[in-house]
DRENDRENDREN-539885 format. One record per residue: z, y, x of N, C-alpha, C, CB in turn. Coordinates in steps of 0.05 Angstrom, whole numbers, plus 5000, padded with zeros to 4 digits. Glycine has a CB too. Example, Ala and Ser with C-alpha at 12.3 -4.5 7.8 and 13.67 -1.06 7.14 Angstrom:
! residues 2
515648865264515649105246515649345264518149115226;514249555257514349795273515750015258511449885282;
This chain:
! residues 524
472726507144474726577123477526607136474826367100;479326807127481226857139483126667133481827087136;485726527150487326387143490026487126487726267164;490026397105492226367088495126267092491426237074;497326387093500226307101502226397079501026437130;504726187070505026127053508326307047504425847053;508326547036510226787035513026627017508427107015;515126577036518426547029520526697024519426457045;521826587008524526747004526726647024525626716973;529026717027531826667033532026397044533526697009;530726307021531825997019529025807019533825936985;527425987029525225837037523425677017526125687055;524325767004522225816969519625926965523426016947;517325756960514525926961514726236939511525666948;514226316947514226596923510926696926516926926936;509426596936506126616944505626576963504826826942;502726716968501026686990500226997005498326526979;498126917027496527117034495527117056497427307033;493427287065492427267090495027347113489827457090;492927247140495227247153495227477170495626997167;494027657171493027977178494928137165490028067166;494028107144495628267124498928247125494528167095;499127927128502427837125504128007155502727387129;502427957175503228017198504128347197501027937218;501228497192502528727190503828907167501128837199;504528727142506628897133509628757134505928987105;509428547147511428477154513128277138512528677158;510728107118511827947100513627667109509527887083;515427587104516827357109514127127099520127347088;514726917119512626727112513526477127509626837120;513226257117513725917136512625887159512425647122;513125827184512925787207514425487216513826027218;512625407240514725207253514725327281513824867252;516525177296516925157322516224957344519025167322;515524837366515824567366517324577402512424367358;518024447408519624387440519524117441523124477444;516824027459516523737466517623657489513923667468;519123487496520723397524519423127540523923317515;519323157564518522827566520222707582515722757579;519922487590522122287591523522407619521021937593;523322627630524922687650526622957645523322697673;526422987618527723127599525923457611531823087601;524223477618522423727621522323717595519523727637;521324067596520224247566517924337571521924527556;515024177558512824357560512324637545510924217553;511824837571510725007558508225107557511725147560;506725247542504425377544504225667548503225307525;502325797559501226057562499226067543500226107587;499426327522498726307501495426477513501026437478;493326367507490526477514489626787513488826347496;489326877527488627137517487127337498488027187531;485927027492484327157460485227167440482327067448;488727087436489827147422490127427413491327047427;490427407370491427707362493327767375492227757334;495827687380497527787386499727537416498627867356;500827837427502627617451500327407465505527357432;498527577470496327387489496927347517493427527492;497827197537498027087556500527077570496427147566;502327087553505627037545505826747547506627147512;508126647560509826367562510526367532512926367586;510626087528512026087499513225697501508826177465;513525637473514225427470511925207464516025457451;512424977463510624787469508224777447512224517473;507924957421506425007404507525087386505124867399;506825247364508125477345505425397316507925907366;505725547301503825547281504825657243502625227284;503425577237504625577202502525447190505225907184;504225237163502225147147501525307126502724927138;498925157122497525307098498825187075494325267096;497425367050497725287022497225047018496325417005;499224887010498224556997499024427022494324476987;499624477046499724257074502524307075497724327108;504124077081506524147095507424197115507724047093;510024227126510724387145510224187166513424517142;511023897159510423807185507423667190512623607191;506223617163503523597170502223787189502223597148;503124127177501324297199503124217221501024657195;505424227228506024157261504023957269509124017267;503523677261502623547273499223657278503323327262;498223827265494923897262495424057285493424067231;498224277296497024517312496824387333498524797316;499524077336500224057364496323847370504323827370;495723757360492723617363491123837373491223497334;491324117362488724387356490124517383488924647316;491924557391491924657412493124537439492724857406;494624287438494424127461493923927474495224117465;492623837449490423497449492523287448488123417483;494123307443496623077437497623047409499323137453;498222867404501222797371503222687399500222387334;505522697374507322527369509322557354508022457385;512122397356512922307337515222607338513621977337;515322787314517123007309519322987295516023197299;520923147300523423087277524623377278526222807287;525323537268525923757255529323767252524223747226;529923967277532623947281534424137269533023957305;532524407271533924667257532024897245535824827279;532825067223531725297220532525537229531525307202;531525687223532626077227530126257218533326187268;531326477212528726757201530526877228529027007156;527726997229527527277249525527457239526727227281;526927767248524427907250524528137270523627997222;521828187288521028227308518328417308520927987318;517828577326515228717328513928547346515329017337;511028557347510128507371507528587380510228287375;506528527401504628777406502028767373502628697445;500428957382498229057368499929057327494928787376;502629237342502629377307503029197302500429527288;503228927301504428657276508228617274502928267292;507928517262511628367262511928167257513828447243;512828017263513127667255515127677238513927427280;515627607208517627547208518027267196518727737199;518727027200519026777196521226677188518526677214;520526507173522426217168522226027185521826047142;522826047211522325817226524125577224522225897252;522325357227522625107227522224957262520525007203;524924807263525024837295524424487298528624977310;521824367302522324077308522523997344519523917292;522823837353523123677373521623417374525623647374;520823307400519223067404518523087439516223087381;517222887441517422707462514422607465519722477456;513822707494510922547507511222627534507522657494;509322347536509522287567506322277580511221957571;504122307552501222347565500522527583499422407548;496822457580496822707584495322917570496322727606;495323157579494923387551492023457554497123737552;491323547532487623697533487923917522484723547514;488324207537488324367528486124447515489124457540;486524617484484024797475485325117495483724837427;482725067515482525377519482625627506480925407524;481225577478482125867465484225877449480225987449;486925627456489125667443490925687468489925447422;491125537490492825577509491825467532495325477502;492025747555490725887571491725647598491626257570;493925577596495525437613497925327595496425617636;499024967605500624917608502924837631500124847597;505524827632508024707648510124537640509324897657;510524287655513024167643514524397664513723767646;517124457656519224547667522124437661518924777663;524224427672527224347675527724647660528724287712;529424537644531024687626532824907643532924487609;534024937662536325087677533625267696539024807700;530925167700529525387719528825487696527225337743;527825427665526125637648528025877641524925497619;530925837638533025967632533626257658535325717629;532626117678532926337701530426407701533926257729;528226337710525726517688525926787678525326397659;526126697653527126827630529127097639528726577612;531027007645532927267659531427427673535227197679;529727267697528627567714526827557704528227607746;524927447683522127607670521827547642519227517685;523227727633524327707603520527767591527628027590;519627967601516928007591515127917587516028097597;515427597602512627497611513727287580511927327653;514327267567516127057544515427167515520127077548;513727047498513027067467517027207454511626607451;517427387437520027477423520827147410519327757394;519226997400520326847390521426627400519326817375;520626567421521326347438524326497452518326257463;524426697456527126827470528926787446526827187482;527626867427530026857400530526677388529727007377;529026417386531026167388531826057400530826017381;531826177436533125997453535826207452531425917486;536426537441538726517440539726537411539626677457;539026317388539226417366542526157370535926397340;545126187355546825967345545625737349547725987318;544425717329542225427319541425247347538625557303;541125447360539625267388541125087399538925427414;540324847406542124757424540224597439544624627413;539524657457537224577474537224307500536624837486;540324307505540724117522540423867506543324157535;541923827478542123677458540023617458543023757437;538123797448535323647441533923527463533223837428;534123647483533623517502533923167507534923667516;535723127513537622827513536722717484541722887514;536422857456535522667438532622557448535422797409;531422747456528122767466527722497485527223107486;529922467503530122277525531022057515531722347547;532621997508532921707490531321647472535021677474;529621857458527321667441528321777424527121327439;527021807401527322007370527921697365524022237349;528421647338529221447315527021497297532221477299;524621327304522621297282522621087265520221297292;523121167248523420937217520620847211524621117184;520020577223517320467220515720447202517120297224;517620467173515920447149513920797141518420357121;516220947147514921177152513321277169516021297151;513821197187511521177210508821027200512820997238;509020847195506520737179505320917160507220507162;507321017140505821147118504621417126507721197094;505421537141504121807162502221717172505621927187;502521567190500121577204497521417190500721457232;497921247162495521197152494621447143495520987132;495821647129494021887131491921997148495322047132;492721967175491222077195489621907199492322147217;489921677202487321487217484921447193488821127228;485221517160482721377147484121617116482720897146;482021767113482021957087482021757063479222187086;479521597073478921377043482221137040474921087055;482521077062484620787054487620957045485520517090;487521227062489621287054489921357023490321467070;487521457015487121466982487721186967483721546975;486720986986486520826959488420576963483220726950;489720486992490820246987493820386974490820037016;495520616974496820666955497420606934496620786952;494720536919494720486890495520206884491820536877;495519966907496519746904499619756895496119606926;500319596884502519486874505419446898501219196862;507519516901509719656917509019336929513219796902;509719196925509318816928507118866953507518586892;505018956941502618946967502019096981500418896964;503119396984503119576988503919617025504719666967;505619467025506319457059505119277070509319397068;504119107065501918947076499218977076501918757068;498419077057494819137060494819437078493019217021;497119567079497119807100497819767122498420007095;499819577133500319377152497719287165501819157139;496719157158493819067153491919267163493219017123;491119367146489019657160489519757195490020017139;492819777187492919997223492119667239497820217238;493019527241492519277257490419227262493119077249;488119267245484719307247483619537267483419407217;484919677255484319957259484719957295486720167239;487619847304487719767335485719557346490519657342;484519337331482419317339480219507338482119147331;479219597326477219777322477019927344477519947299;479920097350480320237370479020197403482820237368;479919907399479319787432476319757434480719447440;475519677407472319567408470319917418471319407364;471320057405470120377404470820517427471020547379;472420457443474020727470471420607490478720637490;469920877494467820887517468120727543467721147526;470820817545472020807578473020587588474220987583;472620397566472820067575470519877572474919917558;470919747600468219597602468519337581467519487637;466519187590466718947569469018847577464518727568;468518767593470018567614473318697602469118627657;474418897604476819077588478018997569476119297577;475019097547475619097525475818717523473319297507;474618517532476418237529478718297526476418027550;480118317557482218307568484218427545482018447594;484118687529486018777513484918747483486519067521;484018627485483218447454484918127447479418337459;485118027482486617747478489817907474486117487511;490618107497493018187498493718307473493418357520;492218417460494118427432494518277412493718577419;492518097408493317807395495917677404491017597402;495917677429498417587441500117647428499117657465;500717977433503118167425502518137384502418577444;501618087381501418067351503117767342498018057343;502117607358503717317347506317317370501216957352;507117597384510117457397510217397420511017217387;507417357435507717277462507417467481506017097468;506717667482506817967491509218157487504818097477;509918337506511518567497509418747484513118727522;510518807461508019047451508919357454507319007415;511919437474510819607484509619687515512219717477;510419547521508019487550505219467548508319207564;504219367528501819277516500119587509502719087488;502919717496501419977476501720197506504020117436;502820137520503920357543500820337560507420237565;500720117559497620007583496220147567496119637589;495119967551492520067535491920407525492719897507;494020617521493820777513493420987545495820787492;494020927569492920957589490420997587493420787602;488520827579485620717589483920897567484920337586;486120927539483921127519483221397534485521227487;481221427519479421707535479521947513475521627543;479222157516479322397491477122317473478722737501;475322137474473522097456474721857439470922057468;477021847437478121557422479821807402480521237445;479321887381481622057356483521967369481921987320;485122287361487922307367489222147352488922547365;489222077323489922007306490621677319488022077284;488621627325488321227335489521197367483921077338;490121457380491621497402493921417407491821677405;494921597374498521557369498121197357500321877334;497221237350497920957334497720707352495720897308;496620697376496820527400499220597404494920557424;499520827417502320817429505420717403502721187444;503820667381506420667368506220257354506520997336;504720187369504419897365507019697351503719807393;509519797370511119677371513319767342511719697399;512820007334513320037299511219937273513520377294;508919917297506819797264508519447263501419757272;508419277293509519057294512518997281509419027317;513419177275516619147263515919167234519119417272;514619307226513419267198512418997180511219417200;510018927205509118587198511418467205506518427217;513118427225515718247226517018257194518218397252;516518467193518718517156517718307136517818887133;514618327142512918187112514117837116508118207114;513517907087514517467080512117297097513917317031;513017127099511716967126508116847111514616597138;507616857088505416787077503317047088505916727043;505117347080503617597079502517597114506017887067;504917497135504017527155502017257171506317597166;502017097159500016837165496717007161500716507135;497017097135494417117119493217327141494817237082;494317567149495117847168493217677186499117957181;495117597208494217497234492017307228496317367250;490617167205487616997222486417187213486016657214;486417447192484117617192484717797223484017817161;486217877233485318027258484517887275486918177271;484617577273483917447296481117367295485517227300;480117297271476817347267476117547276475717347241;477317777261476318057265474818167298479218217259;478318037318477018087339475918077364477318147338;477017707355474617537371471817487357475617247377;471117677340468317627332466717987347468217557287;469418177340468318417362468018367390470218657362;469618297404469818127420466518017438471217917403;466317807421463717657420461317867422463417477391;461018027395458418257399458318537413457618337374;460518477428460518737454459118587472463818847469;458718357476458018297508453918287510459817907518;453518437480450018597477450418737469447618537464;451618837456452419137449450419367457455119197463;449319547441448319787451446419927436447419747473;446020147443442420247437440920117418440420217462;441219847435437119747414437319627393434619497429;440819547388441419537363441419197365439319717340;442519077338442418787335439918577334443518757313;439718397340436518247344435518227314436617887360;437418067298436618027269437718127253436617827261;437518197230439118197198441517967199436518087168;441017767205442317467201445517567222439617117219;444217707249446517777262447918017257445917777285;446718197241448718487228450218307202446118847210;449618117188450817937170453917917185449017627167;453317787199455517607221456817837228454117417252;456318097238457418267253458818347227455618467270;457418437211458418567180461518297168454418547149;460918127176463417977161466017927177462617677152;464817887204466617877230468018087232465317837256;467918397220468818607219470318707195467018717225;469318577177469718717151470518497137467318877137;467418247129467818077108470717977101466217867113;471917847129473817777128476217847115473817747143;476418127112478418277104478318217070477918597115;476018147052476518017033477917787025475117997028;477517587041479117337043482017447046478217137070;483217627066485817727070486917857039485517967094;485817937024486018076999486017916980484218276995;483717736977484617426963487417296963483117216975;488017216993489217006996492317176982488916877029;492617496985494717716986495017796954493517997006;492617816933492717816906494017476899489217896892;492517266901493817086891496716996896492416936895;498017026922500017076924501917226905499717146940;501117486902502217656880502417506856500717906874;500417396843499717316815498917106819497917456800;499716856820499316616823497616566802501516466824;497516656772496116546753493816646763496716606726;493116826772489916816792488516476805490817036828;490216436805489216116824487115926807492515876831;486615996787483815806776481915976785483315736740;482116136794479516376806479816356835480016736797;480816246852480416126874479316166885480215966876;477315976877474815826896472116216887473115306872;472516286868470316446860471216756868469716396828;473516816871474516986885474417046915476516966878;473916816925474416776954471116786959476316466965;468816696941465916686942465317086946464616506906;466817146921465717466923467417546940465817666897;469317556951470317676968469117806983471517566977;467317607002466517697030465418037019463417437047;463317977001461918266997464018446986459318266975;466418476988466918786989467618927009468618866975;468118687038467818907064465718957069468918847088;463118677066460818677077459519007067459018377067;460019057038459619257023460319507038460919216999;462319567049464019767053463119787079466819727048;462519557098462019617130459019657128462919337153;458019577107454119697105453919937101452019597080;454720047086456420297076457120507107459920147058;458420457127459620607145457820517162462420597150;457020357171454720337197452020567182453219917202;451420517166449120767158449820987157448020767133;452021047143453421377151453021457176456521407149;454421277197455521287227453121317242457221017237;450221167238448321107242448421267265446621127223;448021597269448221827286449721807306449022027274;452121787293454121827317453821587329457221887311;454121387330454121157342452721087360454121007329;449021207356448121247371448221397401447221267359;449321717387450021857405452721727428450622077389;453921497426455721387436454721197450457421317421;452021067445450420857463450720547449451920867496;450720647430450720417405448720437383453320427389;448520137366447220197346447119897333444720337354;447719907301448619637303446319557281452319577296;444219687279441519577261440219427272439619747251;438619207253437518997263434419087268438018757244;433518977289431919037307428318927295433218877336;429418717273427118547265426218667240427818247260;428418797223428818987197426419237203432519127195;427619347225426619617228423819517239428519827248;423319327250419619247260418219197232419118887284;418919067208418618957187416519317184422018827166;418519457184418219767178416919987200421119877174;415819797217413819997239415620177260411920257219;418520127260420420297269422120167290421920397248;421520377320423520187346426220367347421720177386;428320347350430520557349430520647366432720517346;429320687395427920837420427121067402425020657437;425121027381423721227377426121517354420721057361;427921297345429021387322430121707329431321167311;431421747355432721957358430522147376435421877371;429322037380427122327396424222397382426022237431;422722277363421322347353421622077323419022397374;422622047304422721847286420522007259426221767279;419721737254417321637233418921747214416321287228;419521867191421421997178420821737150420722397175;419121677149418221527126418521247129415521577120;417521167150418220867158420620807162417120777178;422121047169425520967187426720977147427621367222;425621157133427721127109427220907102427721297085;424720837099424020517084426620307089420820357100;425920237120427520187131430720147122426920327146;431620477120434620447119435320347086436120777128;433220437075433320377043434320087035430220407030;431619967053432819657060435619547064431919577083;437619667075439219637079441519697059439119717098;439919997054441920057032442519917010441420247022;439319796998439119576982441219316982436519476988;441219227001443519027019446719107014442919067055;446619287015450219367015451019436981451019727037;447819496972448619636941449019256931445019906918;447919096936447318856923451218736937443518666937;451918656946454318656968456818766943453618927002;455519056932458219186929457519186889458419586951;455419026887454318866861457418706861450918606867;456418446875458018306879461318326883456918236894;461618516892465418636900465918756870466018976934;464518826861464618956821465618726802460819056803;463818506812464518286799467818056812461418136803;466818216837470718146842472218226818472318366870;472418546842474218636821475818646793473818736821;473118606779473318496749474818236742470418446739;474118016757476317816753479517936759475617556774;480118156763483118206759484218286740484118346771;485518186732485518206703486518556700487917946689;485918766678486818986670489419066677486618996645;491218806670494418956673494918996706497418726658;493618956718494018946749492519266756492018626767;492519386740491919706733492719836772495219866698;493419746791493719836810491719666831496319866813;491619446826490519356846486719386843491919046849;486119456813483819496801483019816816484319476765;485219956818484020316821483020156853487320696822;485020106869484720036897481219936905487119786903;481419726888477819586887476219716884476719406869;475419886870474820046845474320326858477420046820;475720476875475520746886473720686912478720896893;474820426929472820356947470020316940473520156957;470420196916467220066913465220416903467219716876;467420526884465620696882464621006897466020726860;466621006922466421196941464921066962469121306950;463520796972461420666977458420766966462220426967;458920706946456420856932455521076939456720906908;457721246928456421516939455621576965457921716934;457721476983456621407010453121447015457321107014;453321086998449921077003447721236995448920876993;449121336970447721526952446921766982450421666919;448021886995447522077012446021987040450022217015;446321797047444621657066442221647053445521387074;441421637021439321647009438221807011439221616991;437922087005438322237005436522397031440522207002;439422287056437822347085439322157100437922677099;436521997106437421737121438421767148435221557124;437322047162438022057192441222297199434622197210;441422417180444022547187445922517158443422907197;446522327145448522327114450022477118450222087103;451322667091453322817096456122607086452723127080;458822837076460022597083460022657041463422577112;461422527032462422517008464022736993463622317010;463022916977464023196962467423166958462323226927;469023306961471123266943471023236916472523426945;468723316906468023316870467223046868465223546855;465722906884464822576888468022546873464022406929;469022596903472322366900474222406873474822456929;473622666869475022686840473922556819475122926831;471322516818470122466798470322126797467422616800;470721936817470921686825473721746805470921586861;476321806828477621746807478821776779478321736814;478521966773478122066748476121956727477722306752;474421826731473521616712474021436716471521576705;474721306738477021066736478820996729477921006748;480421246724482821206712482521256688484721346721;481221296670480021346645479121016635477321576650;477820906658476220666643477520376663471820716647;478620456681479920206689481219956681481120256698;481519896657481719666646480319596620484219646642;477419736617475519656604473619546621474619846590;472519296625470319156647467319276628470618686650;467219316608465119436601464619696613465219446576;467519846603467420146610466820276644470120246600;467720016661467219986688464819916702468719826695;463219776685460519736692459519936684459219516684;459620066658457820366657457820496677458620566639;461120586691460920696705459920676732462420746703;460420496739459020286763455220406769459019866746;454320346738452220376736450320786740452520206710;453320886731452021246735453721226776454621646698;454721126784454621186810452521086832456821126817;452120866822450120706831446720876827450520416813;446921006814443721076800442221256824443921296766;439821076822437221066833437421026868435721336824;439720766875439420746901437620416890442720776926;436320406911435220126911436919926917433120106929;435819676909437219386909435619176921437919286879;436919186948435618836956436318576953435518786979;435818436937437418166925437618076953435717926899;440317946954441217816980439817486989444617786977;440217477013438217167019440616977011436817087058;439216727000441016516987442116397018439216246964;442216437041443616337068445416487070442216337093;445516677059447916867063450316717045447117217050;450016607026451316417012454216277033448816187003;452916237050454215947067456116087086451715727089;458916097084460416207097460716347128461516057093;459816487141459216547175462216557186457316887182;462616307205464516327225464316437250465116127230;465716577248466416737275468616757296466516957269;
């Protein structure tokens, strides 16, 4: 399907749409950005634009160019092209605009609203070949002499904002070298977009009060997560930068030294998304510094379970998957469970009159990560494998005639669902239990209910599609997600009207009543 770009006026006012064929060659005004990344020796990367480009194919240009689509913004698409065509983020800031208009080869005309941002990296780059053919850092004073004796070899638009008024390139330069001014709270709220579609949907809906902490919270996991999942560190590593960020979490670490090392050692198979967010450690940490000292107590022993219990189940880690059920329990709470207790201890806080629910809040708790991480290991099931992992229990799948040797090169198609059903059963019973959380909150807490409530029931469907097809799940419809919330928000402070619903998302996955040992708290 052809891409869509979003047609401006004057003043940079949507006035429509259209393809981008069409826009090009009749010459319609349309939104564009610019971007000029610098790194700390105040170089300007540039790229050579691929030759399979429509147009200006194997032309010098600026460090990435693009336009957003309908519905994305301008700097969201910046941040998508600079990922799509030079395997990097970072942090942008948007210095100037200008329209031009220009021919260029094959019969088109550009004519743009460009949007001129600036930013700063010091990685290193992964080019997509069929976006740019070659890159160069270069010094600002040789691209300028360049340019003079080979005006030709240079995209029109990159010449026309380096001599447009607006430019001021040394400037940006020197801002580029001192470091942009990233406002940490916003930095947070960006980049939870990128790192998680689901949390960014739903921890929003919490209450402004809890709102910087349960998202606080996530990216801090999430950097565990990170370390536990990067290929390219051995065990022995992944210790080593598991203790060091605990460190740097409680104060005893520099955390940007910390984020400078570690983001070294990530490999292109670690998301770009969880890339930036290492290197930006030391703004998620100014954030938790902010929270009231209860929000940050509660914070730090869930990452510290979290990931000295990852920690612990890397050093068998692999392929043949977990020995028992009893130990995907442990793995499932050491990862996840815990993050209920964090949400307990973080609601009652809020609402103290919660506190005769205590002790029974803190019981259901565990099952709405346990729920949620049963939930994503079955999805993941595939990939994880394909990574040299596998975190199903080994005794489960014998129960079921099934070795996970066999699962990916010739699998029992019937025994392996039995199997996963089992499981599924397990997480549907789990996320039983997190329903019956939820429900103890009382109605008027109308935000912290959607938050429970969108998870529990975008879980479901989850499983619902692992049902479905146990060996490749797809992922969750956008009509799913609308339909989650949109009867949520309809019935969210009816506990009747919530169990109906509960009950049509839930329908016809199986239920394994949980073992009464699961009862007894697992320390990790």
């Amino acid at each position: 399907m052809e891409e869509s770009l979003i047609l401006v006026d004057q003043n940079d006012q949507q006035i429509g749409t259209g393809h981008k064929m069409a826009i090009h060659r009749e010459g319609l005004m349309h939104r564009a950005f610019s971007l000029f990344i610098f790194d700390r020796h105040g170089r300007l990367l540039l790229q050579q634009r691929a030759q399979s480009k429509y147009h200006s194919a194997g032309l010098w240009t600026n460090s990435c160019c693009g336009h957003p689509r309908p519905g994305e913004t301008t700097a969201q698409a910046a941040h998508r092209r600079l990922g799509e065509e030079m395997g990097f983020d970072c942090v942008l800031e948007e210095v100037t605009t200008l329209i031009y208009k220009a021919e260029v080869p094959g019969d088109l005309i550009e004519h743009e609203f460009d949007h001129i941002y600036i930013g700063r990296f010091d990685g290193e780059l992964q080019l997509n070949p069929e976006e740019a053919a070659q890159a160069r850092w270069i010094e600002t004073a040789e691209l300028l002499r360049w340019i003079d004796a080979e005006p030709q070899a240079f995209t029109v638009w990159f010449k026309t904002i380096l001599l447009a008024p607006a430019c001021a390139l040394e400037h940006w330069k020197s801002r580029a070298q001192a470091g942009l001014q990233i406002d940490p709270v916003v930095y947070q709220d960006q980049i939870l977009t990128q790192v998680s579609r689901t949390f960014a949907l739903t921890i929003p809906q919490l209450p402004a009060e809890l709102y910087p902490a349960v998202a606080n919270a996530y990216l801090l996991c999430r950097i565990a997560d990170t370390i536990e999942d990067e290929p390219g560190l051995s065990v022995r590593q992944k210790h080593h930068y598991e203790e060091a960020f605990l460190n740097a979490l409680a104060g005893g670490a520099e955390a940007r030294r910390f984020s400078e090392d570690l983001s070294e050692q990530l490999t292109a198979q670690t998301p770009l998304a969880e890339r930036d967010l290492v290197r930006h450690l030391p703004e998620v940490l100014s954030v938790f510094h902010s929270l009231k000292a209860s929000h940050r107590a509660a914070i730090f022993d869930c990452v510290k379970v979290m990931t000295e219990g990852m920690s612990e189940f890397q050093e068998n880690a692999g392929v043949q998957g977990l020995a028992t059920h009893q130990q995907l329990d442990r793995y499932c709470y050491c990862v996840a469970g815990v993050v209920g207790t964090l949400l307990t201890d973080l609601f009652i806080d809020y609402d103290p009159t919660l506190s005769p629910h205590k002790a029974k809040l803190h019981h259901l708790a565990l099952s709405f990560g346990m729920g949620l991480q049963l939930a994503n290991i079955l999805k993941d099931q595939a990939d994880d494998r394909k990574r040299g992992i596998s975190w199903l229990p080994q005794d489960l799948l014998a129960r079921h005639g099934v070795e996970l040797s066999q699962v990916q090169s010739a699998p029992n198609e019937l025994h392996y669902a039995q199997a996963v059903d089992e499981l599924i059963g397990t997480a549907h019973s789990h996320l039983q239990r997190a329903l019956d959380y939820a429900l103890l909150i009382p109605g008027r807490h109308a935000g912290i209910r959607r938050f429970m409530l969108w998870n529990i029931g975008l879980a479901l469907l989850t499983l619902r599609n692992v049902h479905k097809n146990p060996t490749r799940p797809v992922k969750v419809s956008h009509a799913g997600v609308a339909w989650i919330i949109g009867s949520t928000r309809l019935l969210q402070r009816s506990n009747g009207g919530v169990r109906v619903l509960y009950k049509l998302a839930a329908r016809g996955l199986p239920l394994t009543p949980l073992e009464a040992e699961w009862h007894v708290p697992l320390d990790c």
